[in-house]
C-alpha positions as CSV (number, residue, x, y, z in Angstrom):
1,X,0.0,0.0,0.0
2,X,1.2,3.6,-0.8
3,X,0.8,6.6,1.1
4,X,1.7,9.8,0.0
5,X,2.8,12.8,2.7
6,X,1.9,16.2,0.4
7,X,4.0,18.6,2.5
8,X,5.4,18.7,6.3
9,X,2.6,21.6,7.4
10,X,-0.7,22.7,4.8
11,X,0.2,25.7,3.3
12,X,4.5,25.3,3.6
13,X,4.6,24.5,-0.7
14,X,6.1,21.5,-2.5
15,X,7.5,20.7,-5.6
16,X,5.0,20.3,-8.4
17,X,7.3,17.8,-10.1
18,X,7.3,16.0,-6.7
19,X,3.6,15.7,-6.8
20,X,3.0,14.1,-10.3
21,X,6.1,11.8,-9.5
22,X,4.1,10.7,-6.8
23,X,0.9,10.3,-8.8
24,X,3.0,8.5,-11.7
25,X,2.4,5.5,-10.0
26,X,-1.0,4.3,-8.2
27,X,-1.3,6.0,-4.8
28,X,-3.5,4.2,-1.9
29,X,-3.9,7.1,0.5
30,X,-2.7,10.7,0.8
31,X,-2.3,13.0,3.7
32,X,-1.3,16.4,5.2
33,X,-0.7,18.1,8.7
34,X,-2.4,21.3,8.1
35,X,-1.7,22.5,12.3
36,X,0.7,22.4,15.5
37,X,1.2,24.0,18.4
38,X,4.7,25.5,17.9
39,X,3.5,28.8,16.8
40,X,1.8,29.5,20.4
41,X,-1.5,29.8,21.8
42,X,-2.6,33.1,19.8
43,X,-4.3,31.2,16.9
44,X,-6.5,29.1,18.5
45,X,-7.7,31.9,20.7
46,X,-8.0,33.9,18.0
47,X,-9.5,31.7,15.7
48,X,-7.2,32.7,12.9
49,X,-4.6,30.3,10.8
50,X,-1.0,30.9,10.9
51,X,-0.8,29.5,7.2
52,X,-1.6,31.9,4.9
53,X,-4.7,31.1,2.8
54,X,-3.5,31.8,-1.0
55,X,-0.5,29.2,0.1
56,X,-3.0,26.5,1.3
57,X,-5.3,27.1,-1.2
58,X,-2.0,26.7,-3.7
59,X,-1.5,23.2,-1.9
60,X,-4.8,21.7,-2.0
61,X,-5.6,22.7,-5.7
62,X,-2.8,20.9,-7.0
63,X,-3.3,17.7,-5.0
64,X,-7.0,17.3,-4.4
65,X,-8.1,16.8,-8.2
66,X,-5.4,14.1,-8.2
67,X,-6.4,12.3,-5.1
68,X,-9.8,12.1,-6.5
69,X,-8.5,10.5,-10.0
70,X,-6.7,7.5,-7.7
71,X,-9.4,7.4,-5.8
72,X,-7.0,7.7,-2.6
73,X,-9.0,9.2,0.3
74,X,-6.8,12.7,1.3
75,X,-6.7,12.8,5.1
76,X,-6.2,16.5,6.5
77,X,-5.3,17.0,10.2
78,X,-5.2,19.3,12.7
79,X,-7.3,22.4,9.9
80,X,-6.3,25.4,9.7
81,X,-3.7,25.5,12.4
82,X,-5.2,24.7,15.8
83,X,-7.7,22.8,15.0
84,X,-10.9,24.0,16.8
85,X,-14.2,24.7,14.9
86,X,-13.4,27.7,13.1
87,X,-10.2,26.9,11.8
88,X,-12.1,23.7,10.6
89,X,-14.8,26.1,8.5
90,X,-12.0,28.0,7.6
91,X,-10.5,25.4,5.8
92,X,-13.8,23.8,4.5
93,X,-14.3,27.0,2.5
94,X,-11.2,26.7,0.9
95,X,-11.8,23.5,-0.4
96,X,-15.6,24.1,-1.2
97,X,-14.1,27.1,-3.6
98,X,-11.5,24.6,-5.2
99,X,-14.3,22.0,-5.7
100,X,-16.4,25.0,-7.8
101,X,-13.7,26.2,-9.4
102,X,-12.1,22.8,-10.9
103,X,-15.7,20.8,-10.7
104,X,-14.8,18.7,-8.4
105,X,-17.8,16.2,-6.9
106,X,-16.6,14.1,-3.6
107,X,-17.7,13.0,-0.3
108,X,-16.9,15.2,2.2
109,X,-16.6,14.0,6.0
110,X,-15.6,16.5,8.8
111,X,-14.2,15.9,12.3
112,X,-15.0,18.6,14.4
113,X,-12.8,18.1,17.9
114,X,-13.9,21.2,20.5
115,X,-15.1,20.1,23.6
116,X,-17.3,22.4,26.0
117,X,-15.9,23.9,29.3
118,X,-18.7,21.5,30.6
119,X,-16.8,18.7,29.5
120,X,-13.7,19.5,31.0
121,X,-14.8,20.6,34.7
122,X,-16.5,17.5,34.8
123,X,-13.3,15.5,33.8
124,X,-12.2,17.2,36.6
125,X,-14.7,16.9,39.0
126,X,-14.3,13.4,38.1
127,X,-10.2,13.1,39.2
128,X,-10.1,11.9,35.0
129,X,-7.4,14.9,34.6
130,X,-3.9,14.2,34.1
131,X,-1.4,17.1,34.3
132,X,1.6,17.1,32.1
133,X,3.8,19.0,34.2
134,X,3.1,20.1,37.8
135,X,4.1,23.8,36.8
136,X,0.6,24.1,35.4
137,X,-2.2,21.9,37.5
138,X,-5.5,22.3,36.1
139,X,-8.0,24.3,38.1
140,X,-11.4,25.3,37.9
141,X,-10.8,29.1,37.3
142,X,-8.5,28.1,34.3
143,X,-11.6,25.9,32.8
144,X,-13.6,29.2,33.2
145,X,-11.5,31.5,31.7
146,X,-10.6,29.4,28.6
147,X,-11.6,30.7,25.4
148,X,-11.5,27.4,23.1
149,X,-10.5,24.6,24.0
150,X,-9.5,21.5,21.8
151,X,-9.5,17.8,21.7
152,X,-6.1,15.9,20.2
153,X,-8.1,12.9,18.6
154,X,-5.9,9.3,17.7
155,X,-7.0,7.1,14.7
156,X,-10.3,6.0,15.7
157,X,-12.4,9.4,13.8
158,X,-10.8,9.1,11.0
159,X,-11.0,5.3,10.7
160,X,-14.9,5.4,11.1
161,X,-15.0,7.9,7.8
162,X,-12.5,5.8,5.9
163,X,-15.2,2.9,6.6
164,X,-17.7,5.4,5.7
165,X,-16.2,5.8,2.2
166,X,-15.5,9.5,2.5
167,X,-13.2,10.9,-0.2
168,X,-11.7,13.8,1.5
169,X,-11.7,13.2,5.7
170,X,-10.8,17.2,7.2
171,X,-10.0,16.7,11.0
172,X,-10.0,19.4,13.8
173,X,-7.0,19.2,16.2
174,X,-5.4,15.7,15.4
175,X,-2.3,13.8,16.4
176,X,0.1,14.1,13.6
177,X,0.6,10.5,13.2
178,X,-3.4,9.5,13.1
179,X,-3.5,11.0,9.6
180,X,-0.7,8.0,8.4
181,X,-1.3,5.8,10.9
182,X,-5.2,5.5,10.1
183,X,-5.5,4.2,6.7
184,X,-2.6,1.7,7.5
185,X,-4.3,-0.1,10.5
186,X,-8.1,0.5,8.6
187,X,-6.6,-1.7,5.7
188,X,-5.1,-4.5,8.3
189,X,-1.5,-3.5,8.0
190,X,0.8,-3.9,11.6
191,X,-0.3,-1.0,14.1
192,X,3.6,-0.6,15.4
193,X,4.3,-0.6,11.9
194,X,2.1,1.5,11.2
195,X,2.4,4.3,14.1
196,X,6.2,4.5,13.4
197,X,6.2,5.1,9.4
198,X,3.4,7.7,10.1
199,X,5.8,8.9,12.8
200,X,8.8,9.5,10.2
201,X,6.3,10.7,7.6
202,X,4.2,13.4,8.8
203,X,7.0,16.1,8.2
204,X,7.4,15.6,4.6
205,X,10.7,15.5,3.4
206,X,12.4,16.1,6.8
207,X,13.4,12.6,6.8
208,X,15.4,13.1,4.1
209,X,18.7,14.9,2.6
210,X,18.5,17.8,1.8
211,X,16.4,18.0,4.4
212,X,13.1,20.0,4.0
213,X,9.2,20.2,5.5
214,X,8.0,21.6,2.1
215,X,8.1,18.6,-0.2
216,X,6.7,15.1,-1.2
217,X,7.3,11.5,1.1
218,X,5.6,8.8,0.1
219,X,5.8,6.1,2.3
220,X,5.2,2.1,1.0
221,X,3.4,-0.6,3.7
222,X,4.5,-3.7,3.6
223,X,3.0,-6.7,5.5
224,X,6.5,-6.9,7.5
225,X,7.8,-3.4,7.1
226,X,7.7,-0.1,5.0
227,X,9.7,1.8,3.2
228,X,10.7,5.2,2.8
229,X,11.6,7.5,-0.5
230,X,11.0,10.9,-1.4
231,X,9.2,11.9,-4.4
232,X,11.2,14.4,-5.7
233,X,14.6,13.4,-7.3
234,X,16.3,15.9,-5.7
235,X,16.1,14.0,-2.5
236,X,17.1,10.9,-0.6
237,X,16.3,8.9,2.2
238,X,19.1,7.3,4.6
239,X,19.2,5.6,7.4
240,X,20.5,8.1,9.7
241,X,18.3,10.4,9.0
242,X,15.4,8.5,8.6
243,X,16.2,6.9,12.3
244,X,16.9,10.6,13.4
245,X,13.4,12.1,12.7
246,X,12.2,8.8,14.3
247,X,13.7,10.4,17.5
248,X,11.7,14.1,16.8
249,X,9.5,15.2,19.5
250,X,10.3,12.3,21.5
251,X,11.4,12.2,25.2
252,X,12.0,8.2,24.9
253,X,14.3,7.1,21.9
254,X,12.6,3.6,22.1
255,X,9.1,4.7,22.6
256,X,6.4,6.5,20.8
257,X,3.5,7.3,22.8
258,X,-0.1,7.9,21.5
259,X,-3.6,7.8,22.3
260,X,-4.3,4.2,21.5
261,X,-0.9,2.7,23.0
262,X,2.7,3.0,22.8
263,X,5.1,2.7,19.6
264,X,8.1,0.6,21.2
265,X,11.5,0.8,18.9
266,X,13.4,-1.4,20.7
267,X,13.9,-4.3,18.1
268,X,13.4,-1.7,15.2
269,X,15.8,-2.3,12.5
270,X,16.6,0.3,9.8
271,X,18.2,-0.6,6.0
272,X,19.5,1.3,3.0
273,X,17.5,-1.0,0.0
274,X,19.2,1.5,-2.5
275,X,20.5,5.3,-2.5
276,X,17.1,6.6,-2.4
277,X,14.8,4.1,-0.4
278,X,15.4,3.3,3.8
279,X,13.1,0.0,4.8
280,X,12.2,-0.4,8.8
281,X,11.2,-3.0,10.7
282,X,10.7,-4.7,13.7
283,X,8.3,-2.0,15.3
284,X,5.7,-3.6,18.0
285,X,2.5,-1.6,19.6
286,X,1.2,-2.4,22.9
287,X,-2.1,-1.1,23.3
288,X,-2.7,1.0,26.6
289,X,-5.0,0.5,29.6
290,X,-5.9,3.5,30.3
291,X,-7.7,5.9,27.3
292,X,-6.6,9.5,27.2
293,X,-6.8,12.3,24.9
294,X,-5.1,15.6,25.4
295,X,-7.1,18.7,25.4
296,X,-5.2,22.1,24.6
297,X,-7.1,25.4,26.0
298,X,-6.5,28.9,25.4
299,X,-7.5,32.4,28.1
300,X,-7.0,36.0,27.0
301,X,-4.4,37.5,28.5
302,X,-4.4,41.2,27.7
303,X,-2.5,43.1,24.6
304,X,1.1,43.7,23.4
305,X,2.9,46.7,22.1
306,X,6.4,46.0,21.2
307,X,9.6,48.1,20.6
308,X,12.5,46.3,18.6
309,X,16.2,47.8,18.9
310,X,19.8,47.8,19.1
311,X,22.6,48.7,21.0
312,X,25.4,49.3,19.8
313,X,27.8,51.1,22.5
314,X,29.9,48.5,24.2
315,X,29.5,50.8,27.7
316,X,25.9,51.0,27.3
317,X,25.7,47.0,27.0
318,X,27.7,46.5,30.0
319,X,25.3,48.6,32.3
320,X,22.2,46.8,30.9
321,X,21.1,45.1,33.5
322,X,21.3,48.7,35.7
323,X,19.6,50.6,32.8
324,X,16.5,48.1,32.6
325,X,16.2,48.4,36.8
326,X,16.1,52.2,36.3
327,X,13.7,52.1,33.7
328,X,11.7,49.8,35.4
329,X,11.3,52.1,38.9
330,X,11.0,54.8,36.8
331,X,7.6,53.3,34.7
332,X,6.4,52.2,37.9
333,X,6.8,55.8,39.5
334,X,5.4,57.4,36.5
335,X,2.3,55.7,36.0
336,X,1.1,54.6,40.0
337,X,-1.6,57.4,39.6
338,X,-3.1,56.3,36.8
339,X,-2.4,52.4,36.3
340,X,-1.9,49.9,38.9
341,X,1.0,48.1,38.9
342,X,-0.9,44.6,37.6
343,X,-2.5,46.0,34.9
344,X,0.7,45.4,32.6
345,X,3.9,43.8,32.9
346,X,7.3,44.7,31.1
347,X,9.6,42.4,29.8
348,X,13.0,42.9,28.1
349,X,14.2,40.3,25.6
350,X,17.8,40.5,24.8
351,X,19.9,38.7,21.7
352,X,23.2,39.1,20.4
353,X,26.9,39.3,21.6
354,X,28.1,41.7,24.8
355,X,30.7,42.4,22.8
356,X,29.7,44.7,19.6
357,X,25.8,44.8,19.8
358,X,22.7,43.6,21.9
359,X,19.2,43.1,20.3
360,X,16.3,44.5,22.8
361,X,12.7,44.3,22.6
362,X,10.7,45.8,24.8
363,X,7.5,43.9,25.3
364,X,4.6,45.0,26.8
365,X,1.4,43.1,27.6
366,X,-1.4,45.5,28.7
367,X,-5.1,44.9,30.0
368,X,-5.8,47.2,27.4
369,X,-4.0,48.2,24.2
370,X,-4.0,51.8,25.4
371,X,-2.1,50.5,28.7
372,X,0.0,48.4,26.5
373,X,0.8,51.5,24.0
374,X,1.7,54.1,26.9
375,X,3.6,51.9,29.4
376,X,5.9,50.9,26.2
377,X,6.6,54.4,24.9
378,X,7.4,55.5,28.4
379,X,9.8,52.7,28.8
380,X,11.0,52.9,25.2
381,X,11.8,56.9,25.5
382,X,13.2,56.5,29.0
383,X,15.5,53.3,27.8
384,X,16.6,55.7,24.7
385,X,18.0,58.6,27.3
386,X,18.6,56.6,30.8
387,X,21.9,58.0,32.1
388,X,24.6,55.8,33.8
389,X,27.6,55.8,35.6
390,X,30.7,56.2,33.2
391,X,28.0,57.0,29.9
392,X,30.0,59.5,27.7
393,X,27.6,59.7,24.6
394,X,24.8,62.3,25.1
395,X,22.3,60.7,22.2
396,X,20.2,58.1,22.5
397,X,21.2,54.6,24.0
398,X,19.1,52.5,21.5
399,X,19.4,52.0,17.2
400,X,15.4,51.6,15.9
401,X,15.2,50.0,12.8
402,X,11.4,50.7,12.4
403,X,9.6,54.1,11.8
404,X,7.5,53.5,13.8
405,X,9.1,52.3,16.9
406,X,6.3,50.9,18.8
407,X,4.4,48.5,17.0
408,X,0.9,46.8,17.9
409,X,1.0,43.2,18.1
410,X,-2.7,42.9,19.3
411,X,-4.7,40.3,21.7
412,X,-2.4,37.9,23.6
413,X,-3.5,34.5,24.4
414,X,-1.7,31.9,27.1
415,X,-2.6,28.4,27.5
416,X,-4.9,27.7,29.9
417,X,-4.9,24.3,29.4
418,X,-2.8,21.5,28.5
419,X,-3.5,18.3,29.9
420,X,-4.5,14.9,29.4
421,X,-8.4,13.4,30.4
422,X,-9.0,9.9,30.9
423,X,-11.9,9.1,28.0
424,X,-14.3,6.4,28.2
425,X,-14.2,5.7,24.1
426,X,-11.4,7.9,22.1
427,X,-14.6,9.0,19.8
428,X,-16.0,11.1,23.2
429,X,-14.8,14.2,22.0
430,X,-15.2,13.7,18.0
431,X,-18.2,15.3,16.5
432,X,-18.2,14.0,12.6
433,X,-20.3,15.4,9.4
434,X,-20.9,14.0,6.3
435,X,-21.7,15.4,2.9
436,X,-21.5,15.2,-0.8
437,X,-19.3,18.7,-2.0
């Protein structure tokens, strides 16, 4: 059985020539990550992708009408980002329009994966919440002041739509390796097998040299193990590498941990079949005992004003740390009759070398974006002139390279939660829609 990876993230590009290499031969399945967490928190509370739309629509227009010719259902996880209901919409609309614009006629099925603050405090009125680091217990107050909050689903969703005969299977927030994993263990194939090629594929080319996250894998399932090759000519597959990205993410080099069970690697055995193509083997799953799914929660947090610069004065970088405490005293003095002191908070981010110049960005987050605009022009102007012991220069401390100098970056959003619930069935939180596009 073939499956093809389109790209490591929906919207990163590929290589046209990759694609129809793929489709030269028959293809069984195809798939995409479209989402992940790595960019922050923002998006999901904000309901906005951090792919750009033109570059996913680009993506899917190239690859749908082909998936449709092989008849190879095209699995999409994670839409539009983060996953939750709008980003899911989001990305429905994009590939409604593609559908009118190339007459395209398919079935259509839909995983929507948000799950009600309900849900949640009774998961934890229940003792069924799991915390995932004991930095950040889950409490009440955070349930309450969550503004979305998503479900990671495993295979079983999209498994139940692949039996349903849907062409085109778009998933809310989804484990990456569900979207490989799934079609593998629908048709029969071996689930540690099955778990640990989806594992290597669902970054695209990043298993392979030159490495890169914006191209064509296609991955071949075999009753005993799979193979590994890229697509586009360019590229090859070898064993280090392909062993490396096995490794990504991971905090166990022998063990891959999902909803349904646990990948072990120990007896895994990795060959070079020719210059191009890695084969594996010798993956086994153990299913678990105890059902979770992790559920990813987002709370506004206030607004941020930024102000990027650079120092370039050696004597000014060595009293940094002096200059930031006497700008901070002197916002805080400044503004105590008319904003109290936890209505914003200050922070300095530095890069660079002490020795020729020091990247600064002042950063502040506001309960307003009024409070975030005048506490960081206050510290921005104060930072420019602050005087020190030893300072012989009588201009301004700080290089701008932005006219101008303070620049809105808008609502903030901070995780709220990120934890793991004990489910009853791994479909709990899995809301699915059918229809003919």
């Amino acid at each position: 059985m073939k499956i093809v990876a389109l790209t490591g993230i929906l919207g990163y590009g590929y290589s046209e020539e990759a694609l129809n290499i793929a489709f030269s031969e028959k293809v069984d399945y195809i798939g995409v990550d479209a989402g992940s967490t790595d960019p922050g928190p923002y998006y999901l509370g904000s309901g906005i992708s951090f792919t750009n739309r033109d570059a996913v629509k680009r993506d899917l227009a190239l690859a749908l009408p082909k998936a449709l010719e092989h008849k190879a259902p095209f699995i999409i996880g994670s839409a539009g980002g983060a996953g939750s209901s709008e980003h899911v919409n989001w990305l429905k609309n994009i590939i409604v329009e593609i559908a009118e614009e190339q007459k395209l006629n398919f079935k259509l099925g839909t995983v929507y994966t948000d799950v009600t603050k309900e849900y949640v405090l009774e998961k934890l009125n229940s003792n069924k919440v799991i915390d995932m680091s004991s930095e950040m217990p889950l409490t009440k107050e955070a349930v309450k002041k969550s503004k979305r909050i998503v479900s990671q689903i495993g295979i079983s969703p999209i498994i139940e739509l692949l039996d349903k005969k849907a062409d085109v299977i778009l998933c809310g927030r989804a484990c990456d390796t569900a979207i490989y994993a799934s079609p593998c263990i629908y048709k029969g194939y071996d689930m540690g097998l099955a778990f640990h090629m989806a594992k290597i594929m669902e970054c695209g080319a990043m298993c392979s040299e030159p490495v890169s996250a914006a191209d064509v894998m296609q991955g071949y399932m075999y009753k005993d193990y799979f193979e590994l090759c890229p697509a586009n000519p360019a590229r090859k597959c070898k064993v280090d590498r392909v062993a490396a990205h096995t490794l990504y993410e991971q905090a166990n080099p022998y063990l891959i941990f999902e909803p349904d069970g646990v990948c072990d690697l120990t007896d895994s055995k990795f060959e070079q079949i020719d210059d191009r193509r890695v084969r594996v083997s010798g993956s086994v799953f153990k299913e678990t005992e105890r059902k979770t799914l992790k559920l990813e929660g987002v709370k506004h947090s206030g607004y941020r004003t930024i102000s990027p610069a650079t120092i370039f004065d050696t004597r000014t970088i060595e009293k940094i740390d002096e200059i930031i405490k006497t700008v901070t005293d002197f916002v805080k003095e400044n503004t105590k009759d008319t904003l109290s002191a936890d209505s914003y908070k200050i922070n300095f981010r530095l890069s660079g070398s002490k020795e020729s110049s020091l990247g600064i960005i002042i950063d502040v987050i506001g309960d307003t974006q009024e409070t975030a605009d005048t506490v960081c022009a206050l510290t921005r102007s104060r930072m420019l002139h602050c005087d020190y012991e030893g300072r012989k220069c009588s201009a301004g401390n700080l290089a701008f390279p932005f006219s101008p100098s303070d620049i809105h970056a808008g609502e903030v959003y901070e995780f709220s939660i990120f934890h793991l619930v004990e489910v009853d069935s791994f479909d709990e939180t899995s809301k699915i829609c059918i229809e003919e596009i």
